[in-house]
PDB file of N, CA, C and O in Angstrom, chain B, residues numbered from 101:
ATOM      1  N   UNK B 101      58.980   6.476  30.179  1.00  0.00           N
ATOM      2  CA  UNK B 101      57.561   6.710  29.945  1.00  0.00           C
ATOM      3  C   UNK B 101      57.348   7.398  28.601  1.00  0.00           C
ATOM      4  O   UNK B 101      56.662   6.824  27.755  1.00  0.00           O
ATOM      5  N   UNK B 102      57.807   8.406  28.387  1.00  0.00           N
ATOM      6  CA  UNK B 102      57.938   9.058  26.958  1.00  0.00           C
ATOM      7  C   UNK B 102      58.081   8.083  26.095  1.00  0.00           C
ATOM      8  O   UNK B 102      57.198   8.049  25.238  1.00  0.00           O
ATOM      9  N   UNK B 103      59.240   6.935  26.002  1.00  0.00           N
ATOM     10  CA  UNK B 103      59.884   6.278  25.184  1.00  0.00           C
ATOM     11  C   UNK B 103      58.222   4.932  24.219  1.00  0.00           C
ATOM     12  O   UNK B 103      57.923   4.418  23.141  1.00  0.00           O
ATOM     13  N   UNK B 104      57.738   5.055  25.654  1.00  0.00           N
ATOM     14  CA  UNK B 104      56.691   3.704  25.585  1.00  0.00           C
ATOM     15  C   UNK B 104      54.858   4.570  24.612  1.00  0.00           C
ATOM     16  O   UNK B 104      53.931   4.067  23.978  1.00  0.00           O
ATOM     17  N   UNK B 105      55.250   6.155  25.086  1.00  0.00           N
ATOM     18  CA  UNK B 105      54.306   6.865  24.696  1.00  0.00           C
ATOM     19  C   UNK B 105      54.405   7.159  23.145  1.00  0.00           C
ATOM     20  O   UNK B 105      53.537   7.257  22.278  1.00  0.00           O
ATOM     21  N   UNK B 106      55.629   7.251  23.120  1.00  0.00           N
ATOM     22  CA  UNK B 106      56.219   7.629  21.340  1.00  0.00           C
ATOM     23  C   UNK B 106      56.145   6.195  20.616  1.00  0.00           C
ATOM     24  O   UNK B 106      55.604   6.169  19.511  1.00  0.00           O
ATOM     25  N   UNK B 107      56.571   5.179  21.076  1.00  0.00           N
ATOM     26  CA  UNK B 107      56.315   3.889  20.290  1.00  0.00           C
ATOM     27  C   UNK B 107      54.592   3.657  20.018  1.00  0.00           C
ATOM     28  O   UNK B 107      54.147   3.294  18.930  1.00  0.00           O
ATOM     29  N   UNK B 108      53.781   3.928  21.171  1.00  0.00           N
ATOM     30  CA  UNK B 108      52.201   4.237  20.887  1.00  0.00           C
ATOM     31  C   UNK B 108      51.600   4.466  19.829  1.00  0.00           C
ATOM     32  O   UNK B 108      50.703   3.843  19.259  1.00  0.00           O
ATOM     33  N   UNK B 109      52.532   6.093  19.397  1.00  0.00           N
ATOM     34  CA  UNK B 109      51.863   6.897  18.450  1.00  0.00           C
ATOM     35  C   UNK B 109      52.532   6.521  17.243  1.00  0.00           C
ATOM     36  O   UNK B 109      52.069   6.881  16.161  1.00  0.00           O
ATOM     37  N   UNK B 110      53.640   5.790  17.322  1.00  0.00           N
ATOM     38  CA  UNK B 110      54.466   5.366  15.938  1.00  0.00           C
ATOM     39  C   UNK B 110      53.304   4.933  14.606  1.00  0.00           C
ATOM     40  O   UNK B 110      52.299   4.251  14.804  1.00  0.00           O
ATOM     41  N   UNK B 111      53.748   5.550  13.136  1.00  0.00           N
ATOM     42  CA  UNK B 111      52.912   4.842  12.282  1.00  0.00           C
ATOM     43  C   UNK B 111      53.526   3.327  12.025  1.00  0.00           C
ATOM     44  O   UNK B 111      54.695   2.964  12.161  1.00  0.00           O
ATOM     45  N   UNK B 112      52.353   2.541  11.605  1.00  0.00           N
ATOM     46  CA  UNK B 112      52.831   1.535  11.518  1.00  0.00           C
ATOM     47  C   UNK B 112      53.059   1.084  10.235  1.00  0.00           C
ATOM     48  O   UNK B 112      52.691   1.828   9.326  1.00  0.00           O
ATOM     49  N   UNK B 113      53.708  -0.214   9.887  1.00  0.00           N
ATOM     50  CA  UNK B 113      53.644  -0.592   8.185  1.00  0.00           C
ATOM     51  C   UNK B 113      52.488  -1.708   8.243  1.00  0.00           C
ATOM     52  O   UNK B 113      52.378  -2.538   9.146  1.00  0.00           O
ATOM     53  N   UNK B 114      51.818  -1.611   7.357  1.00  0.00           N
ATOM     54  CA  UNK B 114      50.741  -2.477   6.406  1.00  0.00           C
ATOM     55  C   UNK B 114      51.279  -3.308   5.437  1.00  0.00           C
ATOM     56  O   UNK B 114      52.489  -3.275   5.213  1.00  0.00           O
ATOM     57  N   UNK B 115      50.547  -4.035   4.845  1.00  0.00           N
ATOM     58  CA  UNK B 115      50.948  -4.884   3.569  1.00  0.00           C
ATOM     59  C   UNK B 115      49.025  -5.198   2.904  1.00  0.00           C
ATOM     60  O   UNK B 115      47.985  -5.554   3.458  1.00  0.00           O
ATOM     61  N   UNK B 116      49.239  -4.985   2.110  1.00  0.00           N
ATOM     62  CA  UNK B 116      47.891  -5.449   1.276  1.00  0.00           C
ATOM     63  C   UNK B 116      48.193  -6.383   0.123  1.00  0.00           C
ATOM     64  O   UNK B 116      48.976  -6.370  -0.826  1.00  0.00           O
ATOM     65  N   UNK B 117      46.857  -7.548   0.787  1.00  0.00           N
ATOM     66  CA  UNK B 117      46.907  -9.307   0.254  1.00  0.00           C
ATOM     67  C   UNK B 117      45.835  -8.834  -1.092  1.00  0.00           C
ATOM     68  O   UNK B 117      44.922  -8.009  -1.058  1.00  0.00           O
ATOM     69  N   UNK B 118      46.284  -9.627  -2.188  1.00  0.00           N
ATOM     70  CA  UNK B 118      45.499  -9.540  -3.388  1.00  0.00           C
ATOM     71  C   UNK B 118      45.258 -11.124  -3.839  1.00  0.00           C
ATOM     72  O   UNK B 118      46.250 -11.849  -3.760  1.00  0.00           O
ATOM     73  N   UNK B 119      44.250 -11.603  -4.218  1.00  0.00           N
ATOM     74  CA  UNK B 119      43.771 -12.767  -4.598  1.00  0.00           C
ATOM     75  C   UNK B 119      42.643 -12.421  -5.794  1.00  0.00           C
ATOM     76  O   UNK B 119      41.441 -12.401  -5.528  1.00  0.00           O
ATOM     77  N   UNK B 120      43.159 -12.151  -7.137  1.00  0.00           N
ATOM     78  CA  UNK B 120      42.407 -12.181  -8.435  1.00  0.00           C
ATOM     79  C   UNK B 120      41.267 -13.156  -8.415  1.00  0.00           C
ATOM     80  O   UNK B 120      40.062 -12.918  -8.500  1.00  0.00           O
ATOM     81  N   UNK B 121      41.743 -14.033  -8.314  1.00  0.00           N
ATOM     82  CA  UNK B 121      40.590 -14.959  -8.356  1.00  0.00           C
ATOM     83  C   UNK B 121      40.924 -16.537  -7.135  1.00  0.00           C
ATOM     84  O   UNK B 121      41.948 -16.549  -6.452  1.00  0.00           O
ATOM     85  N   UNK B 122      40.005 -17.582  -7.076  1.00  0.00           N
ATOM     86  CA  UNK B 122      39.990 -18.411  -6.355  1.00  0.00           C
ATOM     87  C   UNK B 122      41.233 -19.545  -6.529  1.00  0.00           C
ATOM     88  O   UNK B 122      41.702 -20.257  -5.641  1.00  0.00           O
ATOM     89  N   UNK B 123      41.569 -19.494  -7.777  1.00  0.00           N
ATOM     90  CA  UNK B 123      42.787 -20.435  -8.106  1.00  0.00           C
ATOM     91  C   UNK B 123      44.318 -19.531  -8.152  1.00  0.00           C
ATOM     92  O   UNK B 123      45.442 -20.006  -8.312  1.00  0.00           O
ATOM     93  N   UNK B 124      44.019 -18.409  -8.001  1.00  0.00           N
ATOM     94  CA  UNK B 124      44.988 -17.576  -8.008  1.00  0.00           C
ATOM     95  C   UNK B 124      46.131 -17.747  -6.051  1.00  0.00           C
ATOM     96  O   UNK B 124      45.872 -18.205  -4.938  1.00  0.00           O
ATOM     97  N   UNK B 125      47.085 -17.202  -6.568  1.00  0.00           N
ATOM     98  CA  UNK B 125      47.853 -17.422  -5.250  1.00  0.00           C
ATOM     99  C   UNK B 125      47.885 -16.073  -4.555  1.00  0.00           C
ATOM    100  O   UNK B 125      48.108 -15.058  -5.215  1.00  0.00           O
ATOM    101  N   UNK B 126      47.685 -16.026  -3.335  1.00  0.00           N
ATOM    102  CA  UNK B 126      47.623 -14.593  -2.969  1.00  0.00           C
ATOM    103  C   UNK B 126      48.840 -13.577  -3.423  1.00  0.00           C
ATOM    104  O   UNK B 126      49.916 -14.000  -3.843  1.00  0.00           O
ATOM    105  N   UNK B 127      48.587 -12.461  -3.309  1.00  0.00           N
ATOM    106  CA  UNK B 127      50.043 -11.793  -3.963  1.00  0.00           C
ATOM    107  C   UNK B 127      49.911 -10.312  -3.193  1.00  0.00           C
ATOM    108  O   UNK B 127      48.867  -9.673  -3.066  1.00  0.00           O
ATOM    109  N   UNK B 128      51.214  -9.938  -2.721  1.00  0.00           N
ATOM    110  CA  UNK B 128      51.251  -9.001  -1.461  1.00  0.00           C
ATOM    111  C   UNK B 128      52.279  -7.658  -2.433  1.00  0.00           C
ATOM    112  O   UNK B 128      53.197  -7.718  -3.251  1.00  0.00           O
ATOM    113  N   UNK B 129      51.639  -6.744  -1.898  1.00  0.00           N
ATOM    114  CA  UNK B 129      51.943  -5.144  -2.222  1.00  0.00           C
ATOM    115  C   UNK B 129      52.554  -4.739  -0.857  1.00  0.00           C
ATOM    116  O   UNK B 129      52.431  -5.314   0.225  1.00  0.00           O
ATOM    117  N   UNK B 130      53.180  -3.716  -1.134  1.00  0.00           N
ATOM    118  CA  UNK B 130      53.393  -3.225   0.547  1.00  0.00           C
ATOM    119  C   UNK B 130      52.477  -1.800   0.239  1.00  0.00           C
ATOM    120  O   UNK B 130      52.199  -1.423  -0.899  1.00  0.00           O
ATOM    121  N   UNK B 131      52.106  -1.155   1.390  1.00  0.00           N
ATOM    122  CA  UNK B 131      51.699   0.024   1.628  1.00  0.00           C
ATOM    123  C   UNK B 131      52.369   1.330   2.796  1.00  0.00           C
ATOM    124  O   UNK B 131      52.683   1.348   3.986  1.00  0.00           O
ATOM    125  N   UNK B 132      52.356   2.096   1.920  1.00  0.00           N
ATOM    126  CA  UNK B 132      53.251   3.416   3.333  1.00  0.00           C
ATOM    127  C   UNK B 132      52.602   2.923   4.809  1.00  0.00           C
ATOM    128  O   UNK B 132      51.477   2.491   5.062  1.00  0.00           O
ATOM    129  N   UNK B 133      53.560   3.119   5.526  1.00  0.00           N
ATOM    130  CA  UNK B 133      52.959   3.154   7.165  1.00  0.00           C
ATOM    131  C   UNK B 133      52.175   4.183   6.858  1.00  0.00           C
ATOM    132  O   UNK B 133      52.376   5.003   5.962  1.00  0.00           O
ATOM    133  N   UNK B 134      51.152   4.134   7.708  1.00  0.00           N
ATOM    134  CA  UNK B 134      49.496   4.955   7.706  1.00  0.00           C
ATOM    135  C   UNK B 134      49.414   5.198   9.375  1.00  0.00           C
ATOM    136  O   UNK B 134      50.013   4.266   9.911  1.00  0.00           O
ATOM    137  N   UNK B 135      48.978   5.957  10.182  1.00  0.00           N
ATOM    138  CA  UNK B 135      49.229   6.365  11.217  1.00  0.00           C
ATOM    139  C   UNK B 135      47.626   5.999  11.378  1.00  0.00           C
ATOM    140  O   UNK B 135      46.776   6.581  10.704  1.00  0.00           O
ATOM    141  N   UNK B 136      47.207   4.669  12.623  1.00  0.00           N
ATOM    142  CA  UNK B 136      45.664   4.661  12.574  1.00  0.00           C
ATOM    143  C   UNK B 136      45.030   4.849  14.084  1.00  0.00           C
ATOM    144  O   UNK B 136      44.165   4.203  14.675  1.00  0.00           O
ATOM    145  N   UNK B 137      45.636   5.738  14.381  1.00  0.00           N
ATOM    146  CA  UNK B 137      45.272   6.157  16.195  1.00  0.00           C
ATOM    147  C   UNK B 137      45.475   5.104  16.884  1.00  0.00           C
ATOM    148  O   UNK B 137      46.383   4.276  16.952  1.00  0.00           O
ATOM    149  N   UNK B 138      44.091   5.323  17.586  1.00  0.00           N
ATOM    150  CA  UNK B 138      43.699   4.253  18.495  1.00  0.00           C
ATOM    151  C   UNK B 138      43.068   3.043  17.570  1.00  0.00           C
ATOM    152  O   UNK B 138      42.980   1.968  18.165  1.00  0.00           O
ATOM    153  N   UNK B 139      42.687   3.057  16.413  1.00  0.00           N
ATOM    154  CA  UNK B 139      42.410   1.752  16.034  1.00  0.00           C
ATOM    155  C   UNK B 139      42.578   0.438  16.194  1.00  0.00           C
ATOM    156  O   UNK B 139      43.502   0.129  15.443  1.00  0.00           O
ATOM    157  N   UNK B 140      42.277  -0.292  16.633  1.00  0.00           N
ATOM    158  CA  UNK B 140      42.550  -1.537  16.766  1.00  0.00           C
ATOM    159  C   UNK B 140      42.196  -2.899  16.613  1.00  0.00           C
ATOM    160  O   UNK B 140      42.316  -3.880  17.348  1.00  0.00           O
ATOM    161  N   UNK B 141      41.597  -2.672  15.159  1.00  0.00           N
ATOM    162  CA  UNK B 141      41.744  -3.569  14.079  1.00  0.00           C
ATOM    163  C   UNK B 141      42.724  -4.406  13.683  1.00  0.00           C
ATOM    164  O   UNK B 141      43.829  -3.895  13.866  1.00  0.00           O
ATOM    165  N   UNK B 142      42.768  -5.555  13.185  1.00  0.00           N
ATOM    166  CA  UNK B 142      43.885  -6.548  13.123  1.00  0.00           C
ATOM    167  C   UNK B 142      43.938  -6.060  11.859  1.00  0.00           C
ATOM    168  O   UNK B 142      45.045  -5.670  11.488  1.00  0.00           O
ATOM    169  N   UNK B 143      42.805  -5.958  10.910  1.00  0.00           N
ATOM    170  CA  UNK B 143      42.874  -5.957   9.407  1.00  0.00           C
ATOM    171  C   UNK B 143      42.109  -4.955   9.242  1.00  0.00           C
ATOM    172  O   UNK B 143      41.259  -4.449   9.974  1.00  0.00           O
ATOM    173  N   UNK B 144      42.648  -4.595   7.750  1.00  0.00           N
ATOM    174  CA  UNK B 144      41.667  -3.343   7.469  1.00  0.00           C
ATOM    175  C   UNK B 144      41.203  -3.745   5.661  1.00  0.00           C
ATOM    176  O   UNK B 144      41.975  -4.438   4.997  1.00  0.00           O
ATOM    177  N   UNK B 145      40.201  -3.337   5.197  1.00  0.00           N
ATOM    178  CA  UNK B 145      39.642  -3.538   3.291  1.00  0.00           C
ATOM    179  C   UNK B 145      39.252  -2.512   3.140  1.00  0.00           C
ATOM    180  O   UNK B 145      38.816  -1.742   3.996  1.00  0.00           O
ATOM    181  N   UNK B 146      39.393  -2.301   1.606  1.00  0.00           N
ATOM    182  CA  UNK B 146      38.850  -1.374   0.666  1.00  0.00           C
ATOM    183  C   UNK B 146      37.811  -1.440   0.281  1.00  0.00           C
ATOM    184  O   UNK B 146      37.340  -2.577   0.299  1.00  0.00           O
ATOM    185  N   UNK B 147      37.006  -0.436  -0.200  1.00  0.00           N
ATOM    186  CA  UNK B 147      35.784  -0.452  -0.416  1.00  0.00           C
ATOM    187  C   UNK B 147      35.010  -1.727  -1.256  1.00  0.00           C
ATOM    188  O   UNK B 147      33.829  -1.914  -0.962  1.00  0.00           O
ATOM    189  N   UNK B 148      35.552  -2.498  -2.160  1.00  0.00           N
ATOM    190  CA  UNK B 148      35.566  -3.602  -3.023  1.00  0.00           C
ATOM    191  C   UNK B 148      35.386  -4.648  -1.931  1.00  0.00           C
ATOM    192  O   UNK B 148      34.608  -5.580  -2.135  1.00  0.00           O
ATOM    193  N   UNK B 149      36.209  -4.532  -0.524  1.00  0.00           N
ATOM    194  CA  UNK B 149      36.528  -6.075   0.165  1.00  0.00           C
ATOM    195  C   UNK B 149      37.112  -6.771  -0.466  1.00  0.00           C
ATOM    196  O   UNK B 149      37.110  -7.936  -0.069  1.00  0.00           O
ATOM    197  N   UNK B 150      37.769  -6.518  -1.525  1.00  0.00           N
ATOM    198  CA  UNK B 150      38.683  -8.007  -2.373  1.00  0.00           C
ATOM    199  C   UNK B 150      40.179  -7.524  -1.834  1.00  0.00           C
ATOM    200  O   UNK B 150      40.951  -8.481  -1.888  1.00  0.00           O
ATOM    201  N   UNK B 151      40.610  -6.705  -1.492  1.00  0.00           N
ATOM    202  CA  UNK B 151      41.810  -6.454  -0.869  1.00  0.00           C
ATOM    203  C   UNK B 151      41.621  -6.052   0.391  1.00  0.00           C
ATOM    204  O   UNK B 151      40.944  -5.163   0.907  1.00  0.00           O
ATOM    205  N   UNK B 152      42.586  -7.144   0.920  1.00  0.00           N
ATOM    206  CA  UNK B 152      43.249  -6.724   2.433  1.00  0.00           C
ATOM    207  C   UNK B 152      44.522  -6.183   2.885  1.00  0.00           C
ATOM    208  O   UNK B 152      45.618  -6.469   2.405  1.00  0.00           O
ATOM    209  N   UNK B 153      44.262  -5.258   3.991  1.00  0.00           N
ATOM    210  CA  UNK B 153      45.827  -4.652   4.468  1.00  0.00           C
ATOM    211  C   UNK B 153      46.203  -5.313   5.747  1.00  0.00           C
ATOM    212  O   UNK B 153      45.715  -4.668   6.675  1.00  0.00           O
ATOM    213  N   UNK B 154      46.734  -6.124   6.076  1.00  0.00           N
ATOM    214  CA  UNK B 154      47.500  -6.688   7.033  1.00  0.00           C
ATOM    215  C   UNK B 154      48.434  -5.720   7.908  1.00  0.00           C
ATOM    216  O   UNK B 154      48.674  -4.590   7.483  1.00  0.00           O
ATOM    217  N   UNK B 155      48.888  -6.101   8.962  1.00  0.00           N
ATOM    218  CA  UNK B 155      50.511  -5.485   9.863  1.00  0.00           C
ATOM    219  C   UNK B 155      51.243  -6.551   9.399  1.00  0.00           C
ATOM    220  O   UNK B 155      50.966  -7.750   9.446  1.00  0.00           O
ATOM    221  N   UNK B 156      52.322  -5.925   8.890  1.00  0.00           N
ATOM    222  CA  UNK B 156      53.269  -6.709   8.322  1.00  0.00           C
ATOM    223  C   UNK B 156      54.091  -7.837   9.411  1.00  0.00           C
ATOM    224  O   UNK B 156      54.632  -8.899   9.102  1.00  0.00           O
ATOM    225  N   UNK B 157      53.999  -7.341  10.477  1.00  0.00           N
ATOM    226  CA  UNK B 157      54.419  -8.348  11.827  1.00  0.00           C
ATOM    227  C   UNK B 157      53.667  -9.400  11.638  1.00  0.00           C
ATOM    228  O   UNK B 157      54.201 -10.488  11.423  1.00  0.00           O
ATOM    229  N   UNK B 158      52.336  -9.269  11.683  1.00  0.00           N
ATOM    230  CA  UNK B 158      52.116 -11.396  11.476  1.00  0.00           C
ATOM    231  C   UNK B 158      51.186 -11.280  10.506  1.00  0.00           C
ATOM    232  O   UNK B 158      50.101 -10.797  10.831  1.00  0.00           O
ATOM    233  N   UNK B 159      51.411 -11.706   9.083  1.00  0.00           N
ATOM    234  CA  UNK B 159      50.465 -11.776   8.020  1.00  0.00           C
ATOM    235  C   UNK B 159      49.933 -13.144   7.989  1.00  0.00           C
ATOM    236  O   UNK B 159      50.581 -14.191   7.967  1.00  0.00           O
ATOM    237  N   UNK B 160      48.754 -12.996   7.989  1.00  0.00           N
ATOM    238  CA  UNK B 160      48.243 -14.661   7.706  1.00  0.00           C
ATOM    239  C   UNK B 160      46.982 -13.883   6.711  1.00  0.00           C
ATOM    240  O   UNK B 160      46.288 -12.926   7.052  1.00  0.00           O
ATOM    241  N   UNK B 161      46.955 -14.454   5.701  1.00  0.00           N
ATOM    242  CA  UNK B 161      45.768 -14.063   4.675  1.00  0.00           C
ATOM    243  C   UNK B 161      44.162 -14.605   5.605  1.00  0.00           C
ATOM    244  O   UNK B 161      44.133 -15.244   6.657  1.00  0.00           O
ATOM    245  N   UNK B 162      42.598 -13.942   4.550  1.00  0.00           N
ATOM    246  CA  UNK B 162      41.551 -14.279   5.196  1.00  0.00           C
ATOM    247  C   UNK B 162      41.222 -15.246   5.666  1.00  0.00           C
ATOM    248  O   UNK B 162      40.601 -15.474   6.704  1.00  0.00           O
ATOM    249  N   UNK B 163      41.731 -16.033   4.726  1.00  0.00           N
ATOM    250  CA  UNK B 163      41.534 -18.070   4.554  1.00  0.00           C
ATOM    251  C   UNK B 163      42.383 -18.646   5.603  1.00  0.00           C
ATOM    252  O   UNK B 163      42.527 -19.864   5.716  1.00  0.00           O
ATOM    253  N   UNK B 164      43.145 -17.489   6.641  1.00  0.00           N
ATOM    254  CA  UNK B 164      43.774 -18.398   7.261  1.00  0.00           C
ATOM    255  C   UNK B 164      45.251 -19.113   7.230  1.00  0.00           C
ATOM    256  O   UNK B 164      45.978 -19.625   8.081  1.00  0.00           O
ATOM    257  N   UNK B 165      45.340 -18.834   5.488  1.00  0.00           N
ATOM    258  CA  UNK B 165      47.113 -19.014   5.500  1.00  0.00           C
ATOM    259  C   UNK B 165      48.367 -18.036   6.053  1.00  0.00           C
ATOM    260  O   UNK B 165      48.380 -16.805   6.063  1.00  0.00           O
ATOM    261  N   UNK B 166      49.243 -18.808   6.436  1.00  0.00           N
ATOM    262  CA  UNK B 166      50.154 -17.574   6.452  1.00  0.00           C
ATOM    263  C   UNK B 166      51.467 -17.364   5.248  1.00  0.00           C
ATOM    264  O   UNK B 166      51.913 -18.113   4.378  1.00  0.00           O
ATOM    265  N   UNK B 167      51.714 -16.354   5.566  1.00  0.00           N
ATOM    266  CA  UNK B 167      52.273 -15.801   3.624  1.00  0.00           C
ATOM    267  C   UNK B 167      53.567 -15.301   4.164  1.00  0.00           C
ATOM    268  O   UNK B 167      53.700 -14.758   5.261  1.00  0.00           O
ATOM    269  N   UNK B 168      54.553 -15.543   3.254  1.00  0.00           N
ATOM    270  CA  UNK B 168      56.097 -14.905   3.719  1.00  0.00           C
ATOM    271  C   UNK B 168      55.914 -13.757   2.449  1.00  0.00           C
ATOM    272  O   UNK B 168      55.522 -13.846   1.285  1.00  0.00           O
ATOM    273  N   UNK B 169      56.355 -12.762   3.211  1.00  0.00           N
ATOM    274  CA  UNK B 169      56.393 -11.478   2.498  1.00  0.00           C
ATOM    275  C   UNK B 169      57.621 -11.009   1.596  1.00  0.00           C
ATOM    276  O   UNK B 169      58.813 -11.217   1.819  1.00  0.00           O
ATOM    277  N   UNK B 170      57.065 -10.348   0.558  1.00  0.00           N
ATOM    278  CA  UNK B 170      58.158  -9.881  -0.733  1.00  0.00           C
ATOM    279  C   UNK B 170      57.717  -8.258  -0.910  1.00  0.00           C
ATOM    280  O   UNK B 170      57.002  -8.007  -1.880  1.00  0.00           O
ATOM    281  N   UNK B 171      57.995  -7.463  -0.276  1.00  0.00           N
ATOM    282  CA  UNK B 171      57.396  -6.273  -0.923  1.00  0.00           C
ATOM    283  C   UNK B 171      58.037  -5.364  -1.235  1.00  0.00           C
ATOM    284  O   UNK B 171      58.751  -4.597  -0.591  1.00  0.00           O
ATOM    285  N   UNK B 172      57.601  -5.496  -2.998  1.00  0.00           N
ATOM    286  CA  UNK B 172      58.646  -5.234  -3.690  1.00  0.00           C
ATOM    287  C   UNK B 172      57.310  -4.442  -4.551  1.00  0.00           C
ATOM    288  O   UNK B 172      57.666  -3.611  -5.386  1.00  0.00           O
ATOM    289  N   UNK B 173      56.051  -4.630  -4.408  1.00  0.00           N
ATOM    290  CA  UNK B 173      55.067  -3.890  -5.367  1.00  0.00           C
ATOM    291  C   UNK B 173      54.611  -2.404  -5.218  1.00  0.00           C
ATOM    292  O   UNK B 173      54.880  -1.852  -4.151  1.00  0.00           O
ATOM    293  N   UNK B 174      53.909  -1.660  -6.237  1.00  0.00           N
ATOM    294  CA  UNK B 174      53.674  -0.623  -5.687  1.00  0.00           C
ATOM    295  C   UNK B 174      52.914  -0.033  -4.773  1.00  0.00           C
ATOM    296  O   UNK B 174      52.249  -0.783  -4.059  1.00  0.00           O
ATOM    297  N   UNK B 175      52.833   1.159  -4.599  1.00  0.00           N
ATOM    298  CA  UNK B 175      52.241   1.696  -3.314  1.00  0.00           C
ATOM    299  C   UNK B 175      50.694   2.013  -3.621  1.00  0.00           C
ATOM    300  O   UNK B 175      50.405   2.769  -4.549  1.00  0.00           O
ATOM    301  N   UNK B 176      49.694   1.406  -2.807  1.00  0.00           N
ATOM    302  CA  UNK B 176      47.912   2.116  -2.672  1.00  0.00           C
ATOM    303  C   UNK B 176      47.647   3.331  -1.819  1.00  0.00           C
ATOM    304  O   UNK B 176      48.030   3.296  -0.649  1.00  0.00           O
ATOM    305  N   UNK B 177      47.146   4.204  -2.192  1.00  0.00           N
ATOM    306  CA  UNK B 177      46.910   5.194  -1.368  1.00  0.00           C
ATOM    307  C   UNK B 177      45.482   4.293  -0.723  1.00  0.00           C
ATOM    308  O   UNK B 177      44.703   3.523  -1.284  1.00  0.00           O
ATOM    309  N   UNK B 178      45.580   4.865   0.919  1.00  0.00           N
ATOM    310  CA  UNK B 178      44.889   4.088   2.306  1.00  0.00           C
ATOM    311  C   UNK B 178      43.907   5.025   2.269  1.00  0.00           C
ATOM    312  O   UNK B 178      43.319   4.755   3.317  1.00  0.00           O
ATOM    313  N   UNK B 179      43.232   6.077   1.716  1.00  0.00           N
ATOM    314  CA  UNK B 179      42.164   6.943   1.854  1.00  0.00           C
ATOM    315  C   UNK B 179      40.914   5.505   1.441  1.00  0.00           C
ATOM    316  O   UNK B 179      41.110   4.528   0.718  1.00  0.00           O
ATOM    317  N   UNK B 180      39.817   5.843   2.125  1.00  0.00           N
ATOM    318  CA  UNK B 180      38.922   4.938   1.896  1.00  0.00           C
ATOM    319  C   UNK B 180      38.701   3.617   2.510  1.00  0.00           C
ATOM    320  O   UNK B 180      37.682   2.930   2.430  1.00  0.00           O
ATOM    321  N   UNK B 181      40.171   3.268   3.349  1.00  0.00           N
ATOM    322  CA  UNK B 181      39.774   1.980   3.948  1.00  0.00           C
ATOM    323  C   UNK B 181      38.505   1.767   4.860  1.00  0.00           C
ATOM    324  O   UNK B 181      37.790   2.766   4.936  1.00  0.00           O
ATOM    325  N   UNK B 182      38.218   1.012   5.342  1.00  0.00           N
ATOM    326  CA  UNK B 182      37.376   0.851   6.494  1.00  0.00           C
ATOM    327  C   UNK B 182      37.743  -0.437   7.508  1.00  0.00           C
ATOM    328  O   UNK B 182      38.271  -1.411   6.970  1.00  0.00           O
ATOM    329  N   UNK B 183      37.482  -0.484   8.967  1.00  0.00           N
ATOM    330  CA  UNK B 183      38.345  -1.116  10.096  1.00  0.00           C
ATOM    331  C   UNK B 183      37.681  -2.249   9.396  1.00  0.00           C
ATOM    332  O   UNK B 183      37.123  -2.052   8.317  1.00  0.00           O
ATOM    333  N   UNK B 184      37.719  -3.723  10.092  1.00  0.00           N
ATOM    334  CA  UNK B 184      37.288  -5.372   9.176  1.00  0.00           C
ATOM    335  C   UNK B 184      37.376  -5.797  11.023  1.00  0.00           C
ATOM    336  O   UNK B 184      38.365  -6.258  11.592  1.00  0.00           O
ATOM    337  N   UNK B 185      36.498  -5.585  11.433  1.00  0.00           N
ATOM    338  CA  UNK B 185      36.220  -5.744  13.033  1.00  0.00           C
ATOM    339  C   UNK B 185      35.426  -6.926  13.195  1.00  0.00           C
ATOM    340  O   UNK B 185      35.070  -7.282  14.319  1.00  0.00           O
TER     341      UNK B 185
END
């Protein structure tokens, strides 16, 4: 019971999708695991909405594609997101 309670509260890892423009190919950053309670949002954006943070477990961008991950970019500080419900 503990074991299932501690995996609960675990932070999780994110990834944030970037798309410059419409002909552009999406392009993925990783972000620190961010600890988001009870949230339970699939996705989360920044104040702009032009970037998305995904769970790195199943990324499929807005449009619907799904994206194999490289994250190898730098880190966004997560202050400011808002849930994408």
């Amino acid at each position: 019971m503990a074991e299932r309670s501690k995996a609960k509260n675990a932070k999780r890892s994110f990834a944030i999708l970037k798309k410059p423009d419409l002909d552009s190919a999406w392009q993925v950053f990783s972000i620190p695991a961010i600890d988001l309670g009870e949230m339970k949002a699939a996705a989360l954006f920044n104040e702009s909405g032009n970037d998305w943070i995904v769970e790195r477990v199943n990324v499929v961008a807005p449009s619907g594609e799904k994206l194999v991950l490289d994250f190898q970019k730098s880190y966004i500080n997560p202050s400011g997101l808002k849930a994408f419900l």
